[in-house]
C-alpha positions in Angstrom: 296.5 -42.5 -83.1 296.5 -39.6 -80.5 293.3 -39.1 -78.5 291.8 -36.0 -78.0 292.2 -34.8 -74.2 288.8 -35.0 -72.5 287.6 -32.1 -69.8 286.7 -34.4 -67.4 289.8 -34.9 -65.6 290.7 -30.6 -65.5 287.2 -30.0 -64.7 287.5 -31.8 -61.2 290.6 -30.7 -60.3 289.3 -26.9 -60.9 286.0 -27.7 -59.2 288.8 -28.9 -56.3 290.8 -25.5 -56.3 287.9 -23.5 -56.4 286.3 -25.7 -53.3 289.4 -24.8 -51.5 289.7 -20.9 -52.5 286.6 -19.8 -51.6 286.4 -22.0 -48.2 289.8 -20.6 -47.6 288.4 -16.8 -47.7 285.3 -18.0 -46.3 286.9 -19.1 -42.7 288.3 -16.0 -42.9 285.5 -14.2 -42.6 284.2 -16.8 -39.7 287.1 -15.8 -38.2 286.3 -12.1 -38.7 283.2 -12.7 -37.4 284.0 -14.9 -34.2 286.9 -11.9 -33.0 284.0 -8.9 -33.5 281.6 -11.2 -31.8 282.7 -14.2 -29.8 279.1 -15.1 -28.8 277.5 -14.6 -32.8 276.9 -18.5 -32.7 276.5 -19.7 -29.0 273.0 -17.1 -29.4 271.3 -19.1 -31.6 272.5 -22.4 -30.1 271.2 -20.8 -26.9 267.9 -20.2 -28.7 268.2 -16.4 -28.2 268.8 -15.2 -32.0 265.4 -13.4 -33.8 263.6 -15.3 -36.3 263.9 -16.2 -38.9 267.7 -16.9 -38.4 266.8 -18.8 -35.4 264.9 -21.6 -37.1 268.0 -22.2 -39.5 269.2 -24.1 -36.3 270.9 -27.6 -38.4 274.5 -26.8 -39.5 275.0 -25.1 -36.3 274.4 -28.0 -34.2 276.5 -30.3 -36.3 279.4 -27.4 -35.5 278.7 -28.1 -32.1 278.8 -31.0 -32.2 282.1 -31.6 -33.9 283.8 -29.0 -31.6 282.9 -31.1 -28.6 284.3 -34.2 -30.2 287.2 -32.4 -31.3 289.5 -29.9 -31.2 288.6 -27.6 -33.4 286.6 -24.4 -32.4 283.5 -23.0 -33.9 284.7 -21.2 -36.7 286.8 -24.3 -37.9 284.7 -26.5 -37.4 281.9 -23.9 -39.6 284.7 -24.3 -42.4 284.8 -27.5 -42.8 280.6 -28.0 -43.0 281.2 -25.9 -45.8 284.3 -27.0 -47.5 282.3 -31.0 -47.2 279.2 -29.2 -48.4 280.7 -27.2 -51.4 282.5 -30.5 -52.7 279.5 -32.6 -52.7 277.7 -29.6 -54.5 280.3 -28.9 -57.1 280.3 -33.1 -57.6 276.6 -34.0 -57.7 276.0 -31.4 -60.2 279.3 -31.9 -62.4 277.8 -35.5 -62.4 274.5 -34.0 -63.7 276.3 -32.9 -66.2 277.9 -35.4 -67.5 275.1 -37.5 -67.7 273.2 -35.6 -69.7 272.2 -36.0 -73.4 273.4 -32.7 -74.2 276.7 -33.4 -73.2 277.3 -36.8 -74.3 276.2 -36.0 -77.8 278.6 -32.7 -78.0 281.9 -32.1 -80.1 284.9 -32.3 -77.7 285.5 -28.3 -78.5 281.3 -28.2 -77.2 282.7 -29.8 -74.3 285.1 -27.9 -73.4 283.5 -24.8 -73.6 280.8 -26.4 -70.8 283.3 -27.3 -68.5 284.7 -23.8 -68.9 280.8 -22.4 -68.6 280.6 -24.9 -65.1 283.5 -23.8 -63.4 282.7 -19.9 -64.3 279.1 -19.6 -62.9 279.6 -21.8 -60.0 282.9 -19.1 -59.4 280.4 -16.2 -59.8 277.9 -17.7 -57.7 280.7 -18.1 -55.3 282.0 -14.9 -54.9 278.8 -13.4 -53.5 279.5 -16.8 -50.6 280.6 -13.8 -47.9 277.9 -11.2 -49.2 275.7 -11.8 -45.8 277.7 -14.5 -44.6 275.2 -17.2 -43.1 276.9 -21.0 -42.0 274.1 -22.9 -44.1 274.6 -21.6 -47.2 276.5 -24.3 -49.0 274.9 -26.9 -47.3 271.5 -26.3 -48.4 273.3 -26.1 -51.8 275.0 -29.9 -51.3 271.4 -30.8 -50.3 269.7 -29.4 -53.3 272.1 -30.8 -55.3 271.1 -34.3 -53.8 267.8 -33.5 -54.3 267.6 -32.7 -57.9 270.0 -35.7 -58.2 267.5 -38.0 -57.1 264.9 -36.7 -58.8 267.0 -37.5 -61.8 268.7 -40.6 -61.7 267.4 -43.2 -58.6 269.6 -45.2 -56.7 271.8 -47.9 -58.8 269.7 -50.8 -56.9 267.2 -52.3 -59.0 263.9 -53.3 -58.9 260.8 -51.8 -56.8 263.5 -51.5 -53.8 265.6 -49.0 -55.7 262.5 -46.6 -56.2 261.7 -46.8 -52.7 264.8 -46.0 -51.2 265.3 -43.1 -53.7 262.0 -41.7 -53.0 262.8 -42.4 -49.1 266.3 -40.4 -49.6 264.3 -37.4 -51.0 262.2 -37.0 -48.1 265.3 -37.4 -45.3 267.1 -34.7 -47.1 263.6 -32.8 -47.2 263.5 -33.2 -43.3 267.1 -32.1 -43.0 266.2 -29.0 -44.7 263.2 -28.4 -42.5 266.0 -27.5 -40.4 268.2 -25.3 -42.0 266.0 -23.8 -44.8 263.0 -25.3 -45.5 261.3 -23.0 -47.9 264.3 -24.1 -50.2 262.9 -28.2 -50.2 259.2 -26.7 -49.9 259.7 -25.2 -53.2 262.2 -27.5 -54.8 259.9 -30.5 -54.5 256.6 -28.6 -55.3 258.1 -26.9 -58.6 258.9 -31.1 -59.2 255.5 -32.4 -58.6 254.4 -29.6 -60.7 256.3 -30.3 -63.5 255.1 -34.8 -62.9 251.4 -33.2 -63.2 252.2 -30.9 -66.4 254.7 -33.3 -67.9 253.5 -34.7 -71.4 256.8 -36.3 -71.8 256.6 -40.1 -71.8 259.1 -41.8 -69.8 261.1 -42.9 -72.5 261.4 -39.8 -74.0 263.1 -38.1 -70.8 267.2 -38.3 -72.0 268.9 -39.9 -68.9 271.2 -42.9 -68.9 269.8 -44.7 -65.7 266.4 -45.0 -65.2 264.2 -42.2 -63.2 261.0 -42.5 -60.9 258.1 -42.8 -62.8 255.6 -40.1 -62.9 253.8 -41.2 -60.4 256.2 -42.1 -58.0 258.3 -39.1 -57.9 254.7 -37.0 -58.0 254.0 -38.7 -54.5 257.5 -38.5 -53.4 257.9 -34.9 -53.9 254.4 -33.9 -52.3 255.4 -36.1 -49.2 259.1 -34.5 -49.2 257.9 -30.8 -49.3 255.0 -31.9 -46.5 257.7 -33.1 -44.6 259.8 -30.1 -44.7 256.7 -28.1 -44.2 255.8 -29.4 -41.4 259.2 -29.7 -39.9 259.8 -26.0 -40.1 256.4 -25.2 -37.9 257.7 -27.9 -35.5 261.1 -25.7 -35.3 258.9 -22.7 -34.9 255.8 -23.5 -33.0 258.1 -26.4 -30.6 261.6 -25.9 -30.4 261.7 -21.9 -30.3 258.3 -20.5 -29.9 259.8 -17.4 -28.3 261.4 -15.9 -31.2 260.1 -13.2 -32.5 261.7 -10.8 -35.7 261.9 -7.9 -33.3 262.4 -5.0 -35.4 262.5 -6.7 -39.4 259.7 -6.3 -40.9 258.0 -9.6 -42.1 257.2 -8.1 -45.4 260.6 -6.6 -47.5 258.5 -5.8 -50.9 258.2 -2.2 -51.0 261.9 -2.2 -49.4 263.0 -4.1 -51.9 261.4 -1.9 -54.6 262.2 1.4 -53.1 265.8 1.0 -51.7 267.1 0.7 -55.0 270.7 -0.2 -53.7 269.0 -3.5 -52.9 268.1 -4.3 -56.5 272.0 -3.9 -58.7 273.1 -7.3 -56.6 269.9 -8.8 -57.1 270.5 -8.4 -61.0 273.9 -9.0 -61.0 272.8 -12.5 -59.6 270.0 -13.4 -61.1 271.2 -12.8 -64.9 272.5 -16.7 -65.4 269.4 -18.4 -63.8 267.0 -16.1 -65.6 269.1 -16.2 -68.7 268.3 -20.0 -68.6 265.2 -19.6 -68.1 264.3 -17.5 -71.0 265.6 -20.4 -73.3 263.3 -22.8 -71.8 260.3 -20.0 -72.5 261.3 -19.6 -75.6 261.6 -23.5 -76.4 265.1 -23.0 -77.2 266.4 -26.2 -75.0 264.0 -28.7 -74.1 264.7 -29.1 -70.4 263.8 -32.9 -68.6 261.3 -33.2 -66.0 263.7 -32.7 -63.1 265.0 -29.5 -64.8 261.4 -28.2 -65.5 260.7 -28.6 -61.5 264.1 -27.1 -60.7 263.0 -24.2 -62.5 259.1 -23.5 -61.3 261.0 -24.4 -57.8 263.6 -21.7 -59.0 260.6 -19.0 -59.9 258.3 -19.7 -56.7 261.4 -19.6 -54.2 262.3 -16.0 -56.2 258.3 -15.1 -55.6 258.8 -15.5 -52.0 262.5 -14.3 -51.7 261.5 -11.2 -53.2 258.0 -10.5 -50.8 259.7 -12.0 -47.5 263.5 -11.3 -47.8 266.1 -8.5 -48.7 267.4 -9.3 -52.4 270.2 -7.8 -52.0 270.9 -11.0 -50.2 271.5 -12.7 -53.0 273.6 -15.7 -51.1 270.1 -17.0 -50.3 269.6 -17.8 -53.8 272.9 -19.3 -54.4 271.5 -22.6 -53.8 269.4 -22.6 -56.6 271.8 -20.5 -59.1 274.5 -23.8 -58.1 271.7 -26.5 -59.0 270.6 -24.5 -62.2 274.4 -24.1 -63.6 274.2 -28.2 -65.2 270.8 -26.8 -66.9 272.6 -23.0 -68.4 275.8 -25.0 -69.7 273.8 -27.3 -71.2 271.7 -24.6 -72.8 274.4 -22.6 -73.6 276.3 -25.9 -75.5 273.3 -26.5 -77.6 273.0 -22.4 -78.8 277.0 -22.8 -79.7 277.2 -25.9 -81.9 274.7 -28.1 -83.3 274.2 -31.6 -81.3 276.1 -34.8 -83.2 273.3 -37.7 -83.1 275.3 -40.8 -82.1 274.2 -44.1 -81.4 276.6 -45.1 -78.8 276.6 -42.9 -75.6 280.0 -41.9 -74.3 281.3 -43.2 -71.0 280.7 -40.9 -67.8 282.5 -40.3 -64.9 
């Protein structure tokens, strides 16, 4: 008997090409950038760029640090942070994925079809990557994608141990953020402690395979991660960089946003997966887990403030959040395409 070829396998090896396509045409524009402006990093290493580009301070130090170690320059060493970065992202989330109820319950075609669906919106989140080029960009993505991991599935070590260290791994990567973006793990872990206070779902009725924090647990954990990134960012402001100022940017972009109406067809253009998503939740289509629920309040909050305090026409700062949401749309999408098959067994993961 013949047996059906799984997606698994062609789903990571298209999750590889695309890694490698878009950091390909993303050095390029690092290298664009570096010949029109040799000095665009050394700047804000120097502490000399406005705010709030100047707080984002993390990835650039790693590039600086690897260039001293080694011989690549700047702009290589930028490319590789973000080919690293994009892997772990596109990973972490196909692992999501494959975890999930959803998709271990699914018809082979259902399957299919959401590998198809993973690969496309992670592409179309993708090709916005050099829309507003910023180095940090798929590294707060790898790191959200670690967050929402571990707010999923804790750490394969058992016992009270296990729960520690996974709550302890949320709040490092929360700190890491407070230096790079931490409005991104702010909102992430608030929109999950949110959803551990509104939550009716007993733990037993949350569909993962490994076992999660308990309510409680992850409740505390996510306060003290989005404290800790909270408090990192004013130490990066009010410590490390006083001096920087937003010269001429306004603080407030609102009534840019709404007004410049050029700003608001990428914004859309963006948007349309997450929100699509979204709606089906609302609408109690797809009964998203606790982790999913927080993604998404984290999703609507970070929007809230994106949309008062930055351009949307920038939509690259969202791309974070459209990456960790695309396991939650193909999942939606696979149960609005063919009914679920209930079977007793799980399949095996990879």
């Amino acid at each position: 008997m013949t047996t059906e070829p799984s997606p698994r396998r062609p789903l990571s090896v298209l999750l590889v090409l695309g890694s490698i396509a878009a950091v390909f045409l993303d050095y390029w524009e690092y290298s664009r950038e570096f010949h029109a402006e040799p000095e665009i990093w050394n700047a804000t290493l120097q502490g000399r760029t406005a705010a709030p580009e100047q707080y984002r301070i993390g990835v650039l130090k790693v590039a600086d640090l690897i260039t001293r170690h080694s011989p690549l320059a700047m702009r290589h060493a930028l490319a590789v942070i973000d080919f690293v970065a994009l892997l772990t992202a596109a990973f972490v989330l196909r692992s999501l994925l494959l975890r999930s109820r959803t998709w271990r319950n699914a018809s082979l075609a259902a399957q299919w079809f959401g590998a198809a669906a993973f690969v496309l919106l992670l592409e179309l989140s993708l090709s916005w990557l050099t829309w507003y080029q910023r180095p940090e960009t798929l590294t707060i993505a790898a790191l959200l994608a670690l967050s929402l991991w571990l707010s999923t599935f804790r750490l394969p070590i058992r016992g009270a141990i296990g729960a520690i260290l996974t709550a302890l791994s949320l709040i490092l990567i929360a700190l890491a953020l407070g230096f790079i973006r931490a409005d991104v793990a702010v909102t992430f872990n608030f929109g999950v402690a949110l959803a551990c206070l509104i939550s009716q779902k007993p733990i037993s009725e949350i569909h993962l395979i490994q076992s999660t924090l308990s309510r409680w647990p992850q409740l505390i954990a996510s306060l003290t991660a989005a404290l800790a990134a909270g408090l990192t960012q004013l130490y990066v402001m009010h410590v490390l960089y006083p001096h920087a100022t937003y010269g001429t940017s306004p603080v407030f972009e609102l009534l840019l946003n709404y007004t410049d109406h050029i700003r608001i067809l990428p914004f859309l253009l963006f948007i349309i997966p997450s929100a699509w998503a979204a709606w089906q939740i609302i609408r109690r289509r797809f009964a998203a887990t606790r982790p999913q629920t927080g993604l998404l309040l984290g999703a609507a909050i970070f929007t809230a403030l994106w949309c008062v305090l930055g351009k949307i026409d920038e939509v690259r700062i969202f791309l974070p959040f459209a990456f960790a949401l695309a396991p939650l749309t193909v999942e939606a999408a696979m149960a609005r395409i063919a009914p679920v098959e209930n079977q007793s067994a799980p399949r095996n993961v990879s």
